[in-house]
C-alpha positions in Angstrom: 0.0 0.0 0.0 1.0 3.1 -1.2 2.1 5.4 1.6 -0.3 8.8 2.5 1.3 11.8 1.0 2.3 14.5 3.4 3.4 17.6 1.1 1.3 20.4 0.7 2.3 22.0 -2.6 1.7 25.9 -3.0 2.3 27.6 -6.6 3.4 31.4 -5.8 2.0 33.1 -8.4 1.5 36.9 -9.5 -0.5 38.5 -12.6 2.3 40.8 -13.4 6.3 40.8 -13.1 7.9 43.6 -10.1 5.6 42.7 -7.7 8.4 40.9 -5.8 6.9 37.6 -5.9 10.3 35.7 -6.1 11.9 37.6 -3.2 8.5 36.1 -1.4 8.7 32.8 -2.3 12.1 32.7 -2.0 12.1 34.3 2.4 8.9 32.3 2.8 10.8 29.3 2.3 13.4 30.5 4.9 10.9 31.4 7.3 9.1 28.0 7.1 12.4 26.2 7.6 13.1 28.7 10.3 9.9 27.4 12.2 11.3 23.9 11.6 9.4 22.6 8.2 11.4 20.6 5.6 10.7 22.3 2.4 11.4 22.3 -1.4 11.8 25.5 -3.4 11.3 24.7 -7.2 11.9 28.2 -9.6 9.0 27.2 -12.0 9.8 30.5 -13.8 10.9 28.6 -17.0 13.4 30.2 -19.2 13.7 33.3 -17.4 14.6 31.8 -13.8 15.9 34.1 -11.4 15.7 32.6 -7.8 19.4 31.4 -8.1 20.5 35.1 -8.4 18.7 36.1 -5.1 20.7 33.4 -3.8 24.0 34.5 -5.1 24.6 31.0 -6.6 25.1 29.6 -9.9 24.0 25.9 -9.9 25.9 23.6 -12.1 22.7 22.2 -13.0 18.8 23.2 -13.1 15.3 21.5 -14.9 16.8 21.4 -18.5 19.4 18.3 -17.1 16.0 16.3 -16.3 14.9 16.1 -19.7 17.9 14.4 -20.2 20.0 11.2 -17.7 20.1 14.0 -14.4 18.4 12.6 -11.6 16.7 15.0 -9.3 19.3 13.9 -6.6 22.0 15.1 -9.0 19.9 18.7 -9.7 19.1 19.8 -5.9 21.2 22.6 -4.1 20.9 22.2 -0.5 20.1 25.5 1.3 20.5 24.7 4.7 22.0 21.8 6.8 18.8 19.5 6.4 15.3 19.7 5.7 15.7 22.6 2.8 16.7 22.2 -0.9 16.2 24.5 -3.7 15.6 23.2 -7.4 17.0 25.5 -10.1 16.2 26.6 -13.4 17.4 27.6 -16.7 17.8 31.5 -18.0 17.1 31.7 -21.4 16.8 28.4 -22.4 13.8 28.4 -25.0 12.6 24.5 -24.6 11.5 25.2 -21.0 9.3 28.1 -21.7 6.5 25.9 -23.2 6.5 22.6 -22.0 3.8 20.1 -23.5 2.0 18.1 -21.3 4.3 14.8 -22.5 7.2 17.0 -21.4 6.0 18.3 -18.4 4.8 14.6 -16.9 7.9 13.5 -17.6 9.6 16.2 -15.3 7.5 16.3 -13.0 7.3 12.4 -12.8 11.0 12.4 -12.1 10.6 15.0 -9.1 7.6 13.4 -7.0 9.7 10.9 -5.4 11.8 14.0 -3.9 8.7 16.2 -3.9 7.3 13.4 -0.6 9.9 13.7 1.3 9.0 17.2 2.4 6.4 18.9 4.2 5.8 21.8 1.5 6.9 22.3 -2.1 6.8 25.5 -3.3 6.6 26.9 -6.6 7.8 30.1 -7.7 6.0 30.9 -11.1 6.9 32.8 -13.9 4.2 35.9 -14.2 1.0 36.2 -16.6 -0.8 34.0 -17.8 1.3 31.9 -20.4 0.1 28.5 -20.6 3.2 27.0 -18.8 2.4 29.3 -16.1 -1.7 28.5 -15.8 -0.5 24.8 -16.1 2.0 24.9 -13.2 -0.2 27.1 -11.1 -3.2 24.8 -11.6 -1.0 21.7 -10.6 -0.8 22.0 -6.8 -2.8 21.7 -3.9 -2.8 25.5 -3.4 -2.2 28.9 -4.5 -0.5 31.9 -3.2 -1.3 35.4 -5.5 1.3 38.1 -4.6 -0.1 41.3 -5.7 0.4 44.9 -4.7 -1.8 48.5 -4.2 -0.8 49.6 -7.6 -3.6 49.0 -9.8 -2.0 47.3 -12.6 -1.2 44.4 -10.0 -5.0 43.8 -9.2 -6.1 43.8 -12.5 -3.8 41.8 -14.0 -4.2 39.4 -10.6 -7.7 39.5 -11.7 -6.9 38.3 -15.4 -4.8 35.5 -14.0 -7.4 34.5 -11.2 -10.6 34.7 -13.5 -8.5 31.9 -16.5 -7.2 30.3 -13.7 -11.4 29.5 -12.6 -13.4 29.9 -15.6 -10.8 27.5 -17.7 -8.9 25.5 -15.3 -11.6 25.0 -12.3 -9.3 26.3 -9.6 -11.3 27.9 -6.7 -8.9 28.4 -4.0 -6.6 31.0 -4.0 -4.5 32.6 -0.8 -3.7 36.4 -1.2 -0.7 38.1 -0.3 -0.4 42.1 -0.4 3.8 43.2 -0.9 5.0 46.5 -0.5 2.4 48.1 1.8 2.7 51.6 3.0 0.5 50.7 5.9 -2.4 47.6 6.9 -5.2 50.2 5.5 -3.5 50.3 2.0 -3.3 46.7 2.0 -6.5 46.1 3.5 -8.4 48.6 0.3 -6.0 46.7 -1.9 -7.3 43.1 -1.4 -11.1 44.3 -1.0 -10.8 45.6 -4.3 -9.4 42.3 -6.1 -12.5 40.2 -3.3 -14.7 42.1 -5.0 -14.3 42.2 -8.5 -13.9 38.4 -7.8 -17.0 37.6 -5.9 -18.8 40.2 -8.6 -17.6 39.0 -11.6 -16.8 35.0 -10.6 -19.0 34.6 -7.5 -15.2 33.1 -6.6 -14.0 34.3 -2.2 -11.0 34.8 -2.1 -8.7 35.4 1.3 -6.2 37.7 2.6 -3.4 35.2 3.4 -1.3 38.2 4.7 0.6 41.7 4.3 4.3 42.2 3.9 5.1 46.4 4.4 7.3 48.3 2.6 10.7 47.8 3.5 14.0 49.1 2.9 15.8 46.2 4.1 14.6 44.4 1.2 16.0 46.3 -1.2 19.0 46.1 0.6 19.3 42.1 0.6 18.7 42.2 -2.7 21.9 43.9 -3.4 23.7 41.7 -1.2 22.2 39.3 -2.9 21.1 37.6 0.9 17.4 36.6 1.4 15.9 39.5 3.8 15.4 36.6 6.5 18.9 36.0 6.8 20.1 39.6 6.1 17.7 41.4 8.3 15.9 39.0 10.4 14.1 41.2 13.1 13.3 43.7 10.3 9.4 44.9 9.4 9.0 42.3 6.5 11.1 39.2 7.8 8.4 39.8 11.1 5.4 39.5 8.0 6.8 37.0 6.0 7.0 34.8 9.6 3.4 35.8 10.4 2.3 34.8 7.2 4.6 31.4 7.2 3.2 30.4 10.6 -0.4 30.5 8.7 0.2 28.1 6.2 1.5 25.5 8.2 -1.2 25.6 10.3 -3.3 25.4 6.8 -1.3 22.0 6.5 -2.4 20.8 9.9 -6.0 21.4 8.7 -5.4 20.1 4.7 -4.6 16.5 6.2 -7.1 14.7 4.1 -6.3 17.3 0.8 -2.4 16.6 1.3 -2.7 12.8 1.4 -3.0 12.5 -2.3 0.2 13.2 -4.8 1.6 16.7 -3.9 1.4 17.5 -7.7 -0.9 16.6 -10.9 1.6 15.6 -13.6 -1.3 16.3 -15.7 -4.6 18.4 -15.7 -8.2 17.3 -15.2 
C-alpha cells in the first residue's frame, strides 16, 4: 500500500512581473524552515529563472538536465544543513518556456519521489498567464497570489485568477499584499481584487497576509542575501513569519487534501 502523502504544494504566483513575488517565495521558504518545516523551493519560472541570483549562486545544473540522464538527486542545491533544498532553473533556455503536457509529466514524474519527502513544495512561477504558467499554477494543492496596491497588480491578478477558474476549475486561491505603505492600503487593496472576484466570478478569495514596505529588502537584494537572513528582526522578515506560521497551520488542517500526490503531472 502506497504510503499517504504529506506535502502540501503551493504555486506562488502573480499577474504581473515587479511585484516581488520571487523575493517572497524565496524568504517564505526560509521562514518555514526557520519554524522547523522541511521544504522544497522549485523556480518554476521557465526560461527566465531568477531565484538562483537572489541566492547568489550559480548551480551547475537546473530542470533542462532532467529532460535528459540527471536525476533530481544530482539537480538539488541544498540550502541549509537539512530539511531545505532548492531546485534550479534555466535562463534563457527556449525549450523550458512551453512545455507540452508529455514534457511536463515527464519532469514532474522524475521529481515526485523527492517532492514526498518534504512537508511543503513551493513553486515560484513565472508571471502572466502563459500557458506553462496556468498549467503549473493549476498543478498543486494551493495557490498563493502576490499582488500589490498599484492597480495594474489587481487587474492583471484579476486576469490571472478569472483563467485560472473559468478554464482551469481552480477555486482556491491565498492572497498576499507586498509592499504596503501601511495595513489600511493593504486592506483597500485586497477588498478591491474580493470584489471584483466575488462580482464577476462569484469566486471568495482570502487575505493570506501583508508584507510592508521595507528598505531592508531592497538592501538584501543587493547583497544578494534573502531578507530573512540579512535582516531577520526587520518589518517584513516579522510578515513573512506571520504569514509562514499561517500556512503551516493550513497543513495541519489540509490533512485529508495533502494525502494525495503533492502534484498533478497532468490536468483534469
Amino acid at each position: 500500500m502506497t504510503e499517504a502523502n504529506k506535502t502540501l504544494s503551493i504555486a506562488v504566483a502573480s499577474g504581473k512581473g515587479g511585484v516581488g513575488k520571487t523575493n517572497l517565495a524565496l524568504n517564505l521558504g526560509f521562514a518555514l524552515h526557520e519554524l522547523g518545516q522541511t521544504l522544497v523551493l522549485l523556480d518554476a519560472d521557465l526560461g527566465l529563472a531568477n531565484l538562483d541570483v537572489l541566492l547568489g549562486l550559480s548551480p551547475e545544473k537546473n530542470l533542462q538536465d532532467l529532460l535528459g540522464d540527471a536525476t533530481a538527486e544530482n539537480v538539488v542545491v541544498p540550502l541549509a544543513k537539512e530539511g531545505f533544498v532548492f531546485l534550479p532553473s534555466a535562463s534563457g533556455v527556449a525549450e523550458l518556456v512551453e512545455l507540452d503536457e508529455d514534457v511536463r509529466a515527464l519532469l514532474l514524474g522524475k521529481l515526485e519521489a523527492l517532492f514526498r519527502q518534504y512537508d511543503f513544495l513551493l513553486l515560484d512561477l513565472g508571471a502572466g498567464i502563459s500557458p506553462t504558467v496556468l498549467s503549473f499554477a493549476a498543478m498543486p494543492q494551493e495557490r498563493i497570489v502576490v499582488i500589490t496596491p498599484e492597480p495594474t497588480s489587481l487587474t492583471d491578478s484579476y486576469a490571472l485568477i478569472k483563467v485560472l477558474c473559468t478554464q482551469h476549475q481552480v477555486r482556491n486561491f491565498q492572497i498576499i499584499v507586498n509592499m504596503a505603505e501601511s495595513d489600511k492600503e493593504a486592506k483597500s487593496a485586497f477588498n478591491r481584487l474580493a470584489q471584483a472576484c466575488e462580482r464577476f466570478l462569484t469566486l471568495p478569495i482570502s487575505l493570506l497576509g501583508v508584507v510592508h514596505r521595507d528598505p531592508m529588502v531592497t538592501e538584501s537584494v543587493r547583497h544578494q542575501v534573502p531578507f530573512m537572513k540579512f535582516a531577520p528582526t526587520c518589518q517584513a522578515a516579522q510578515d513573512i513569519r506571520e504569514i509562514a506560521k499561517k500556512i503551516i497551520e493550513r497543513r495541519i488542517k489540509l490533512r485529508d487534501l495533502i494525502s494525495r500526490t503533492p502534484i498533478l503531472k497532468s490536468l483534469i
